[in-house]
N, C-alpha and C positions, 0 to 999 in steps of 0.2 A: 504494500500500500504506500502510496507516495502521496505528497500534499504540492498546491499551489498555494500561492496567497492567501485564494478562496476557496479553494475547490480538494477534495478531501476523492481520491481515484482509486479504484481496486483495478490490478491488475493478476493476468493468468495467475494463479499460484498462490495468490491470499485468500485469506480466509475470508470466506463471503462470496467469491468469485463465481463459483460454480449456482450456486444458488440463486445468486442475483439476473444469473445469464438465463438462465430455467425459464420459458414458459408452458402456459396450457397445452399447446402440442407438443409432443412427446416428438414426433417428426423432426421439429424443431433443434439442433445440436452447432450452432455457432459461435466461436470466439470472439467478442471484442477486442481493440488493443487494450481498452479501458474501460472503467463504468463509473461515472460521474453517479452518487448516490447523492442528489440535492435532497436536502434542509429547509432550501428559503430563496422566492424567488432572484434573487439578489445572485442563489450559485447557479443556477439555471443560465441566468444569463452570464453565468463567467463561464461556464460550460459551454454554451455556442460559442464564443470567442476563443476559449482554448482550442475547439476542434476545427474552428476556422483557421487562426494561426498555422495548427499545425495538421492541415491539411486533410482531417479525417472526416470519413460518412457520419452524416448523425441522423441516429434512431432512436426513439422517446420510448419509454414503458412506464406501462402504469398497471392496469392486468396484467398482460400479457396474454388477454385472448382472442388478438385474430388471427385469423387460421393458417395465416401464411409465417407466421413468425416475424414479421416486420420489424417490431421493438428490437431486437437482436440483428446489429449490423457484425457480420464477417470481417476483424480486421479495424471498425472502424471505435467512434464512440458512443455507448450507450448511456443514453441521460436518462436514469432511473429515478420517476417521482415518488415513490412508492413510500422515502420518510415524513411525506409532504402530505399528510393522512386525516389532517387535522379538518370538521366540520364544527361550525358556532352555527346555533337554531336560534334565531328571535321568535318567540311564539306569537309574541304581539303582532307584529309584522307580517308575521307566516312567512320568512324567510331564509333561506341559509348559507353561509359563507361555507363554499366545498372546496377546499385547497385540489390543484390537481392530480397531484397521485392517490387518493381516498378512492376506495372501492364500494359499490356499491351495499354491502353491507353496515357500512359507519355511516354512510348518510340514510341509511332507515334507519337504523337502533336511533340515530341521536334526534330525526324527526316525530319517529313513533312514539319518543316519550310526555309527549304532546297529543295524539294522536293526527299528528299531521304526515306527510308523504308529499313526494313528486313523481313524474312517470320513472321508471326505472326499468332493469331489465330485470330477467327473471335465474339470475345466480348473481349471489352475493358478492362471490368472490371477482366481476366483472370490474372494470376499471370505471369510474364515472365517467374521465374525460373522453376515451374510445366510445363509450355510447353515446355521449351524448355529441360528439362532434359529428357522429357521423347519422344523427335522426334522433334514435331514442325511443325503439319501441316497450312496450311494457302494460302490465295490466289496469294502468291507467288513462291509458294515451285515448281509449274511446270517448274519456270523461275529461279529460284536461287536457288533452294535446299529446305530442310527443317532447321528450326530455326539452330537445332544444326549444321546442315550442315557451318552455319552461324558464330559462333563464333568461336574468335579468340584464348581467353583467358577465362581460370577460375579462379576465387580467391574460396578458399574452405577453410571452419575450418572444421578438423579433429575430430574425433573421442575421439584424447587423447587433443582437446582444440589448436592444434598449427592448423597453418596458410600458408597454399601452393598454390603456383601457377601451372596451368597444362594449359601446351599449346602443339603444336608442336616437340617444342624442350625443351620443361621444364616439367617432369612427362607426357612423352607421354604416357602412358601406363594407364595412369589415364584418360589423355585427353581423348584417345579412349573410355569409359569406359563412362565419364560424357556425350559423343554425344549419347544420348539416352539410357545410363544405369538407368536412375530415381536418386533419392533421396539415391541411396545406400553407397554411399562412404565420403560424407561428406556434409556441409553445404553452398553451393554456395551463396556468398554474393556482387560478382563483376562479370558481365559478360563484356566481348566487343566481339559486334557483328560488322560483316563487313554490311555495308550499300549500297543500288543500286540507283543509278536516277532513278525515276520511272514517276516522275512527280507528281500531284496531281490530277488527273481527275480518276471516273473507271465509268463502264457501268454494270447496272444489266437487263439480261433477262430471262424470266418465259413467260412458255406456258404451259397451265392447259387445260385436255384433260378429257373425263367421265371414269370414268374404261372400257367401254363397248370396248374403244379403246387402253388403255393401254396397252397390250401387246404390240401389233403394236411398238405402240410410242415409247415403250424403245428399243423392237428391231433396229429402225432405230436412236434411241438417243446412244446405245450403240455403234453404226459401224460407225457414226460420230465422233463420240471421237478418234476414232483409228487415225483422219488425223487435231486432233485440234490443231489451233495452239496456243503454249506455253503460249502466255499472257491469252487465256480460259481455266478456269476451270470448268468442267461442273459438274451442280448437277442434282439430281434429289429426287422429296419427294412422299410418296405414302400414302395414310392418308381417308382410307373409300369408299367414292367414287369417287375420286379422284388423277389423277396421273399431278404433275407440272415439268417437264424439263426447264431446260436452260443452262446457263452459267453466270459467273463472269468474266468480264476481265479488264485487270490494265496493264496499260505499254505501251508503243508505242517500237518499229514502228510496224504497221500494222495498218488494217482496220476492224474494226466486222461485217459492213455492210456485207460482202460474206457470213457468218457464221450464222448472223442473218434471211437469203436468206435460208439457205439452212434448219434452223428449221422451217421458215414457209412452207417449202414443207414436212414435215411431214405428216402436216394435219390440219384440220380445227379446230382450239381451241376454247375451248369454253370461253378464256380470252386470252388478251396478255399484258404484261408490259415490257417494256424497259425504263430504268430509268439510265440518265447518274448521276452523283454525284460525289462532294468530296469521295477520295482515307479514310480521317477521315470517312465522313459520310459512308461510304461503313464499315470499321472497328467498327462503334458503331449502324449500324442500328438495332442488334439483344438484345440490351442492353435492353431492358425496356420486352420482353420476358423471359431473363433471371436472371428476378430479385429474390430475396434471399428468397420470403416468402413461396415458392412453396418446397412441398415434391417432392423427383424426384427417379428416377430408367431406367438404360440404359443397352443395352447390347449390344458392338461390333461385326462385323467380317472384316477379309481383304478377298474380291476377285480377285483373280488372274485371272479372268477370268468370267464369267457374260453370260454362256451356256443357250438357250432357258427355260431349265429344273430352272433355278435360277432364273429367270424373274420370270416362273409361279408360285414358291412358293413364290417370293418377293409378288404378285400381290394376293394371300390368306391368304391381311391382316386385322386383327380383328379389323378397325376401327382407330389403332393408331396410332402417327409418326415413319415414319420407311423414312428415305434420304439414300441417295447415293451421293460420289463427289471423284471425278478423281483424279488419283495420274501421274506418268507418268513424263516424259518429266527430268527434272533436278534431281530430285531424283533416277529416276533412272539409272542413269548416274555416280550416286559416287559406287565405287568398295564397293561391300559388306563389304569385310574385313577392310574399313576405320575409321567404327564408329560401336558401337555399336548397334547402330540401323540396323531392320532386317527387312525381310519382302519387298526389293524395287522395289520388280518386281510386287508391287501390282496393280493391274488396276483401284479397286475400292473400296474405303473405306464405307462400311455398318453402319449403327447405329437406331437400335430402341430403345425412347426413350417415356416416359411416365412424367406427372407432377399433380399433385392431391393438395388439402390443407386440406382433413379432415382424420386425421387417421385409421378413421375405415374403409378406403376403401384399407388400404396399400397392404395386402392380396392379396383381385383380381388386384388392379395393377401389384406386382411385379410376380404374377401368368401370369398373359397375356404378359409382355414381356417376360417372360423366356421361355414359350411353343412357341411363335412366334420364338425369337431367335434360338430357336433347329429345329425347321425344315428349317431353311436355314443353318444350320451349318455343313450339310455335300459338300455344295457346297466352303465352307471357305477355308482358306490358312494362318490361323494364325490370329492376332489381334494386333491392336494398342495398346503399353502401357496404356495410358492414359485414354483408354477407359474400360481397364479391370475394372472389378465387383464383386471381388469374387474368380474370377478365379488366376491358378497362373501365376508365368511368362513363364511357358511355352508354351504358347499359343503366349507369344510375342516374343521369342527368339529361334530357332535352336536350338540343344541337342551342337551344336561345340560351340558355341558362348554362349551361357549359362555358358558353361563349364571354355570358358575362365575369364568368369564375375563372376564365383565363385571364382577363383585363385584370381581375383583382390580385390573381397570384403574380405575374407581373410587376403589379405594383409594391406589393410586401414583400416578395422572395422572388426576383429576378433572376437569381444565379440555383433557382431550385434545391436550395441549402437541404430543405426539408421534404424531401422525394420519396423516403422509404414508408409508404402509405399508400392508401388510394389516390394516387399523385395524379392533380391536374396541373397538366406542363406549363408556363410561362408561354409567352408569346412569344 
């Protein structure tokens, strides 16, 4: 471990090294030359300027869960927010100061003791600034928007190491740009998100049907959603022989009991679970499936639409996880032209996803989700940042709105300092 002025670097061979470099995919195995562990925006931004100086790639982490391993630059410096963890709740206000490395875990515990919340994602152990820069889906978003939709304020270290705020009225042009632009403009190290009473209670239900009856089921899970109200969010997972519908819901006022009524007349399932729970427990049930040792590979789509013809190639699938879960209601509701984020007319967010631990099987895994993902991909309408694989950001942005996030990245990071993301290029 060596020290700058400001800036406090683990290199190969110290203790913390190995761990710090660690993310959520196990796929994931790169060296740094360094890992800037910032403190305080103050080493953040000494950290871009050291890796400017001396010439090296910079990669941010905060989770560490997208899928491609981006946070981990080969070689170059990794600027880990992760001790940068700290969130302050005003209750009065209903607002919260989220430092940028906090995970979504600390900003529920310290909202919920209140009974307040913001959209969030659905594992704890997610990074705040990774979701929310790049949308922000979660089991609020039908009822409050998505994450970004959610904040107020950004604290950002630049490109050239200085330190801006973009809000409303302060770098609007930025602000727009950070609600769902990604990682491309600078180094978010302070969020404040607006907060909602929500309460503390949610309700989980699942109805697991044979394929024999699947199609049925999703047709009539599909043309329910059309009239669901706001606090449900409905999913649904299709995985071999097997297809589970339900919903999530969180919030009062209303009842699920009518809702829960009208999924048992689907059809006779061959299970049923309803399981009320803490709003926390509801946010961390997925945590211990989503733990860090597992090799993974995913491939998005958005449906705007969910046509007989989509069911049935949804339903010719090869054994693996493939979900579905509702957009609708509050998000779509904010004017296109508000944030960067695109895509709100989407009905149904898509995702098959694979997880393995022995490498020689990486091949036929990432073979099976990719031939699966292409034949539902003519029924698609674009894609979620966050869930990109590979792909560019075209898939998540309109040719207008791309356009305009190239003028901006441009203006903030001309020399694309900050690329190891879902990079939209400079001009």
């Amino acid at each position: 471990m060596t020290a700058t002025d400001t800036l406090t670097l683990l290199h190969p061979g110290d203790t913390g090294y190995d761990e710090a470099r660690t993310v959520w995919n196990a796929m994931v195995d790169r060296y740094p030359a360094a890992i800037a562990r910032c403190r305080s925006t103050a080493e953040v931004a000494a950290a871009v300027r050291y890796a400017r100086a001396n010439e090296l790639e910079i990669a941010v982490r905060c989770g560490g869960h997208n899928i491609a391993g981006l946070a981990v630059p080969e070689g170059g410096l990794m600027i880990d927010l992760t001790p940068m963890a700290e969130v302050d709740v005003d209750p009065d206000a209903k607002v919260a100061r989220v430092q940028g490395g906090a995970l979504l875990g600390e900003l529920d515990r310290a909202a919920q003791k209140y009974g307040l919340a913001t959209t969030a994602g659905n594992v704890s152990h997610t990074g705040v600034g990774g979701l929310t820069l790049g949308g922000g889906m979660g089991w609020l978003a039908r009822q409050y928007g998505l994450a970004c939709d959610n904040v107020l304020s950004y604290e950002l270290v630049t490109a050239d190491g200085d330190v801006v705020t973009a809000s409303a009225t302060e770098n609007p042009q930025l602000f727009w740009g950070l609600r769902g632009g990604g990682g491309n403009f600078g180094i978010v190290t302070e969020f404040v998100f607006r907060l909602h009473q929500i309460g503390t209670r949610a309700l989980v239900a699942d109805f697991t049907y044979p394929t024999a009856e699947a199609f049925e089921i999703l047709q009539a899970w599909r043309d329910l959603n059309a009239t669901a109200p706001r606090q449900a969010t409905f999913t649904a997972s299709i995985n071999g022989d097997r297809v589970t519908v339900g919903f999530v819901w969180v919030g009062a006022p209303g009842n699920p009991d009518a809702l829960l009524d009208a999924f048992r007349a689907m059809g006779n399932a061959t299970s049923e679970s309803v399981e009320e729970m803490s709003y926390l427990t509801l946010q961390t049930r997925d945590d211990n499936v989503q733990g860090h040792r597992f090799r993974r590979y995913w491939k998005g789509h958005y449906f705007k639409s969910l046509p007989d013809e989509a069911i049935r190639a949804l339903l010719r699938n090869p054994g693996i996880g493939a979900s579905l879960q509702a957009y609708g209601g509050a998000i779509s509701e904010v004017p296109d032209e508000d944030a960067a984020f695109s895509h709100r007319d989407t009905l149904f967010e898509f995702v098959t996803a694979t997880r393995w631990e022995d490498a020689k099987d990486d091949d036929e895994r990432i073979a099976t989700i990719r031939a699966y993902a292409a034949t539902i991909d003519q029924y698609a309408g674009g894609a979620y940042l966050n869930t990109l694989n590979g792909e560019t950001v075209n898939r998540a942005f309109p040719p207008a709105k791309l356009a305009r996030l190239t003028m901006l990245k441009t203006i903030w990071d001309q020399a694309n300092i900050f690329h190891l993301n879902q990079n939209i290029k400079p001009a």
